[in-house]
C-alpha positions as CSV (number, residue, x, y, z in Angstrom):
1,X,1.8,-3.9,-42.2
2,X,1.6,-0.6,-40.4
3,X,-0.9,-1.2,-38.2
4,X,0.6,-4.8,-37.5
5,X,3.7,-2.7,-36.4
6,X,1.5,-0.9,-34.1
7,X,0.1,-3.2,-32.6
8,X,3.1,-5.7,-32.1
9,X,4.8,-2.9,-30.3
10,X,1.7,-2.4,-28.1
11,X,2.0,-5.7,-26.9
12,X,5.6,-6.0,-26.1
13,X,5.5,-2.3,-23.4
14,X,2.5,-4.0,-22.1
15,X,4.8,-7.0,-21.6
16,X,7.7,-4.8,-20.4
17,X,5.3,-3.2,-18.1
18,X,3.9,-6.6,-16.7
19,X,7.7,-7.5,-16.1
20,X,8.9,-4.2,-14.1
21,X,5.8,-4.4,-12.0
22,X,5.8,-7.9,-10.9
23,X,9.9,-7.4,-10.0
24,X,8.8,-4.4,-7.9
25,X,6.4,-7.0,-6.4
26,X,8.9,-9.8,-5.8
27,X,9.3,-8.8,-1.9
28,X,12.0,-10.6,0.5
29,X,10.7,-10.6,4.1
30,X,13.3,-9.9,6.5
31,X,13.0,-10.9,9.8
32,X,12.0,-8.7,12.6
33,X,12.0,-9.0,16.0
34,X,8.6,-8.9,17.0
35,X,6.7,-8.1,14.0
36,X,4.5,-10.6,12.2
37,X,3.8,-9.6,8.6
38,X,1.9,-9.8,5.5
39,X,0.5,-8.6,2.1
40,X,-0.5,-9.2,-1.0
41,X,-1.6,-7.2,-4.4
42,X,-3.8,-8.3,-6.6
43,X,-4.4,-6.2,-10.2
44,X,-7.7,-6.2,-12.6
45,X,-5.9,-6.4,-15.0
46,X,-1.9,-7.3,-16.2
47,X,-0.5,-4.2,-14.5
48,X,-2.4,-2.0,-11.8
49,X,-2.1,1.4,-10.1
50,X,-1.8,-0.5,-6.5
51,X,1.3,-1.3,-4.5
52,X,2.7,-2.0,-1.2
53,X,7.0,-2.5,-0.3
54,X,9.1,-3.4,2.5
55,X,12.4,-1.3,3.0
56,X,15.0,-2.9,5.3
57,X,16.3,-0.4,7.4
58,X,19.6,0.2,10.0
59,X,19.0,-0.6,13.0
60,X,16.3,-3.2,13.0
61,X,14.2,-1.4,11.1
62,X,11.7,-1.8,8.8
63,X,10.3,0.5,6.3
64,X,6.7,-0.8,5.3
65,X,4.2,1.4,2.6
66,X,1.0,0.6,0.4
67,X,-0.2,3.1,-2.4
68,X,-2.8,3.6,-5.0
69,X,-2.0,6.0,-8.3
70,X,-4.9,7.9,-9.9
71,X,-6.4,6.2,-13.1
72,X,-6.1,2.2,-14.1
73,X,-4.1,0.5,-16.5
74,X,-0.3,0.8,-18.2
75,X,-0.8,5.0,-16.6
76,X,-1.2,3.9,-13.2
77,X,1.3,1.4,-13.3
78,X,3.8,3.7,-14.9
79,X,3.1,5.9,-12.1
80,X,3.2,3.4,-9.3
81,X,6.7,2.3,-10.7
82,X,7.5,5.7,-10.2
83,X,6.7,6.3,-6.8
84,X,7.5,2.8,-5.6
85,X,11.4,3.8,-7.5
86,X,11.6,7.1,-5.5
87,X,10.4,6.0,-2.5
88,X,13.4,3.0,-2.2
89,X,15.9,5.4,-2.9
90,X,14.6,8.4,-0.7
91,X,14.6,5.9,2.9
92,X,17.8,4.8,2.2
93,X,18.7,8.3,2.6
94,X,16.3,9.6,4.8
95,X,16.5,7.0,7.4
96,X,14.2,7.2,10.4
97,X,13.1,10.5,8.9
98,X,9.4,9.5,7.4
99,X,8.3,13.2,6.2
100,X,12.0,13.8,4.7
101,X,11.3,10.8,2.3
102,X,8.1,11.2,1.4
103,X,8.6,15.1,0.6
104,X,11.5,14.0,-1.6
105,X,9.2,11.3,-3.2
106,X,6.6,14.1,-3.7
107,X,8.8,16.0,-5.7
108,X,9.8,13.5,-7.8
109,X,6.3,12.9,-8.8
110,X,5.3,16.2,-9.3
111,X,8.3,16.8,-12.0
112,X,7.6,13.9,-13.9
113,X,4.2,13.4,-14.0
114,X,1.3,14.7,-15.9
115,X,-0.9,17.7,-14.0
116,X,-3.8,15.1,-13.4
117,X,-1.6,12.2,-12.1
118,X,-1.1,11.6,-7.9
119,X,-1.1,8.6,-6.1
120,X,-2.0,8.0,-2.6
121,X,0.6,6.5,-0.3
122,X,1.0,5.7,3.9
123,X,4.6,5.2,4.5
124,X,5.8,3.7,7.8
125,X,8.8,3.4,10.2
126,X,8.7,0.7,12.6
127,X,11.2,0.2,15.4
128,X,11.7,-3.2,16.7
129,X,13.6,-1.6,20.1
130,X,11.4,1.0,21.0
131,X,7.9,-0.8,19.6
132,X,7.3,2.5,18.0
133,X,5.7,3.3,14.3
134,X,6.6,6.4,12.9
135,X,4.5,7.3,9.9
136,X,3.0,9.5,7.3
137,X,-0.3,9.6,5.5
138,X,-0.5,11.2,1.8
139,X,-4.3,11.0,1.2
140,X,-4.4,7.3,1.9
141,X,-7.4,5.6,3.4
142,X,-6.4,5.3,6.9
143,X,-5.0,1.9,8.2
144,X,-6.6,0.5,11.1
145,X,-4.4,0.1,14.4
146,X,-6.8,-2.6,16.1
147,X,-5.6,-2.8,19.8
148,X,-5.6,-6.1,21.6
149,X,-8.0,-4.5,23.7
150,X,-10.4,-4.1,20.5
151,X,-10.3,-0.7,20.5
152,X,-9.4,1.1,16.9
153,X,-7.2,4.0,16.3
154,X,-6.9,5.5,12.7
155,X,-3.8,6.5,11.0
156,X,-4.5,9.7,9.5
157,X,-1.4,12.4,10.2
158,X,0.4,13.4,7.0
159,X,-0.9,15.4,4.3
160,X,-1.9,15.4,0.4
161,X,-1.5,12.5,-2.1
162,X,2.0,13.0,-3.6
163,X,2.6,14.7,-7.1
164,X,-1.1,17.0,-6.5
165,X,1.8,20.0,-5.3
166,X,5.4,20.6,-5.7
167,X,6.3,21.6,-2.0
168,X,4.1,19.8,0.1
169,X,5.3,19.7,3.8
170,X,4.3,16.8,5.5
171,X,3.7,15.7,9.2
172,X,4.4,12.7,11.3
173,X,2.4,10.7,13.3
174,X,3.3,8.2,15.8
175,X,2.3,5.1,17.8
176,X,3.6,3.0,20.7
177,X,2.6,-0.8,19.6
178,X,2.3,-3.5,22.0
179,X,1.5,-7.9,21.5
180,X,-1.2,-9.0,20.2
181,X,-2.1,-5.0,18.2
182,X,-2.5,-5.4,14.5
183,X,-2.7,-2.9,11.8
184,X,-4.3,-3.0,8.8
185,X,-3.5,-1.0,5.8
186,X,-5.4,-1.6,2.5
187,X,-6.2,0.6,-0.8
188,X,-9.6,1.6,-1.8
189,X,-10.4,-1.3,-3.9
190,X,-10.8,-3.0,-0.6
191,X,-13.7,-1.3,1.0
192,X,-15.0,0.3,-2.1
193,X,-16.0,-2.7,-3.8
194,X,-19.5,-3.6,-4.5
195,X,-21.8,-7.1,-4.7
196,X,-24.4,-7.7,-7.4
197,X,-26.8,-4.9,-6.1
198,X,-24.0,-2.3,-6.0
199,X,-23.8,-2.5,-2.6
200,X,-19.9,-1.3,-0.9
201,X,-18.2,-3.9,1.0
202,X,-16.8,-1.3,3.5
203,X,-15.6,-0.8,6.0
204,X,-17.5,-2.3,8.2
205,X,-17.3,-5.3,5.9
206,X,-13.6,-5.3,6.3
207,X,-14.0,-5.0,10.2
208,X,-16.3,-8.4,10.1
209,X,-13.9,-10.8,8.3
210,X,-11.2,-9.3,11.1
211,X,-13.6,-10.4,13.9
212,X,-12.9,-13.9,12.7
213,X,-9.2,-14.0,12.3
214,X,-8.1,-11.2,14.3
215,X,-6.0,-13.6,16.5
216,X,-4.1,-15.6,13.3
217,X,-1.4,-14.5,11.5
218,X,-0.5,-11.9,9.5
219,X,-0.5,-13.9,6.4
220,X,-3.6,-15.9,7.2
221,X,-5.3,-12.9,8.0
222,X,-4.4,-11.3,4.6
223,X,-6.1,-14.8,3.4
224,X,-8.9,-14.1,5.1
225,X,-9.7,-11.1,3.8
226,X,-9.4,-11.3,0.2
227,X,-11.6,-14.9,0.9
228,X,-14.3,-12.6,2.2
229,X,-14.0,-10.3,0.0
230,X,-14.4,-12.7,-2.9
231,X,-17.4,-13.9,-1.2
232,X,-19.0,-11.2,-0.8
233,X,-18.6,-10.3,-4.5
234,X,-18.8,-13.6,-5.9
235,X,-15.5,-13.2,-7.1
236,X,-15.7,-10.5,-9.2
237,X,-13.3,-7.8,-9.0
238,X,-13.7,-4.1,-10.8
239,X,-10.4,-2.7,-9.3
240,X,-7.0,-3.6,-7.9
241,X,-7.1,-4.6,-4.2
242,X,-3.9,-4.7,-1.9
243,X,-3.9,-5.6,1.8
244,X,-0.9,-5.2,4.0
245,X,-1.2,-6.5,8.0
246,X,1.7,-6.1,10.8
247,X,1.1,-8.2,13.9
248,X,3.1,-7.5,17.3
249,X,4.4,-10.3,18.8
């Protein structure tokens, strides 16, 4: 009877888990002048360490970010609840203010996690009036700014994954977009994933599928890649991929 106990209330956090994640996934798309965009998560398993969120902001605004906690599993989604929690409530506050919110975010992590638990995260501003992206890079893999020209810029500024240290002060970087750039933000499980002889899609893998789609939406672009992706791995997946794509008008 015990170990029925046990394992009945196993089950019902994992469902609880399953739940608060796939609210936190449940993203409204406000409209932006301008701005074309797209993502999507997909877990191993019922809950993953991956995320991405949209944050309406004042102004015509909008506050876009993709992260990846440490470890797999109910740990990583715990944490990634965590962050994606703090983060909502530290841009309402913050604003326009990218380092401000991510510092506070930071903090938050580092008090209520465990010593061994951090999770990568790129947070961005964008401006639909001045065509500007404000951002800031906590030990994500940098998102590719493709120019319409086909030129590539990476976004790297920022600083360490949030929770590794308490008082982390982080920088901004920033980028005038114009029509027809796109950016491409996506976690590890993206490029790091293999085929049947081990090899790594990439990310020159990740550059190929863009050559044909590049010009397409921001959804069908997101299509695109995780159609590749599948192809190239004959649809098996080892960790949580997330892709998140914003297209100038």
């Amino acid at each position: 009877m015990t170990g029925q106990t046990v394992l009945i209330a196993s089950s019902s956090e994992w469902t609880s888990a399953c739940e608060i994640q796939q609210r936190f996934m449940q993203h409204s798309r406000p409209t932006i002048n301008g701005l074309d965009y797209s993502a999507r998560c997909r877990q191993v398993h019922a809950v993953g360490g991956d995320f991405y969120d949209y944050v309406p902001l004042a102004k015509d605004r909008l506050a876009v970010a993709i992260g990846d906690a440490s470890g797999k599993g109910l740990a990583a989604a715990l944490m990634v609840s965590n962050v994606q929690s703090s983060l909502r409530t530290a841009s309402l506050f913050a604003g326009s203010n990218g380092p401000a919110a991510v510092e506070a975010v930071n903090r938050q992590v580092y008090e209520s996690s465990l010593a061994d638990r951090y999770a990568t995260l790129f947070y961005g501003i964008f401006d639909s009036t001045t065509r500007v992206l404000r951002y800031v890079n906590a030990g994500h893999h940098p998102p590719m700014l493709i120019r319409r020209d086909g030129s590539i810029l990476w976004l790297e500024v920022g600083g360490a994954p949030v929770g590794m240290f308490s008082d982390w002060k982080y920088e901004e970087g920033a980028v005038e977009l114009h029509s027809g750039d796109l950016i491409i933000a996506y976690t590890d499980g993206v490029v790091e994933t293999t085929n049947e002889d081990g090899e790594q899609w990439g990310v020159d893998g990740l550059r190929n599928a863009l050559a044909e789609c590049q010009t397409e939406s921001a959804e069908n672009i997101v299509h695109a890649i995780f159609a590749a992706l599948d192809k190239y791995t004959v649809g098996v997946q080892t960790d949580d991929v997330t892709v998140a794509t914003l297209r100038l008008l």
